[in-house]
C-alpha angles and dihedrals in degrees: 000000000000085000102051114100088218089066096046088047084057099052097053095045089061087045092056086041087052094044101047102009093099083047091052095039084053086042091051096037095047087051094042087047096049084047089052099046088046098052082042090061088039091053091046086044093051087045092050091046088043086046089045091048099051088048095052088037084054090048088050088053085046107051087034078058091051090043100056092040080055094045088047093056081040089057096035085047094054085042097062090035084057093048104044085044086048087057098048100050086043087059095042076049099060098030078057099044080046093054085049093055101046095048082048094051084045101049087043086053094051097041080047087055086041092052099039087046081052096044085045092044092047084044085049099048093043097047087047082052089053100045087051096048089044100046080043086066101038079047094061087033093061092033087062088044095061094042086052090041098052085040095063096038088059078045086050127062146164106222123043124260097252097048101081102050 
């Protein structure tokens, strides 16, 4: 056993176990450690940025929040705006349509008394032509009875024809 090169392999290699194992144990503690540390810092870092990111994601809730309560009043705002604008214009609408109406009932009115001064002054005219006409003929009625007239009183005498020569 004493002779084999595996056994004496294995007996150096405790020895050097034994001789530099504490430094390597150091060596591999220290590094283990430092990675450990290291991951420790990475793994607060990455708590702080996830703790920073909630908080800002929070803000960003918050102030998208704000942002849609401000664009309901804006919309609610608009909306009554519409609305009142929507009424006044309804009610220019119908003074104007008012306005429309009377001019147009006027107008009518006048262009009723036009047309009934037209309609008097054609009856006027018309019945003027009718008198004439008619006086016209009693005119020449009475003209040929007072030629007939005259006619039979120079037929008619009083006296006799014979009385005056």
């Amino acid at each position: 056993m004493f002779e084999t090169p595996e056994f004496w392999v294995l007996i150096s290699f405790i020895l050097f176990l034994i001789v530099f194992g504490k430094k390597i144990m150091g060596f591999l503690t220290q590094s283990l450690d430092e990675h450990r540390n290291k991951i420790s810092r990475q793994l607060e870092e990455a708590k702080r940025l996830h703790d920073e990111a909630l908080s800002l994601l929070e803000a960003y809730k918050q102030k998208h929040a704000e942002a849609l309560k401000q664009a309901a009043k804006i919309i609610a705002f608009a909306e009554e705006e519409a609305l009142a604008l929507k009424k006044e214009k309804e009610r220019e609408f119908d003074h104007f349509v008012k306005q429309r109406e009377k001019a147009l009932l006027e107008r009518m009115e006048n262009e009723k008394e036009e047309t009934k001064a037209v309609f008097r002054k054609q009856i006027l005219e018309e019945a003027i032509t009718y008198v004439e006409r008619f006086l016209e003929a009693q005119k020449d009625e009475k003209k040929e009875l007072t030629e007939n007239a005259l006619k039979e009183i120079t037929n008619i005498s009083l006296f006799p024809k014979d009385f005056l020569k």
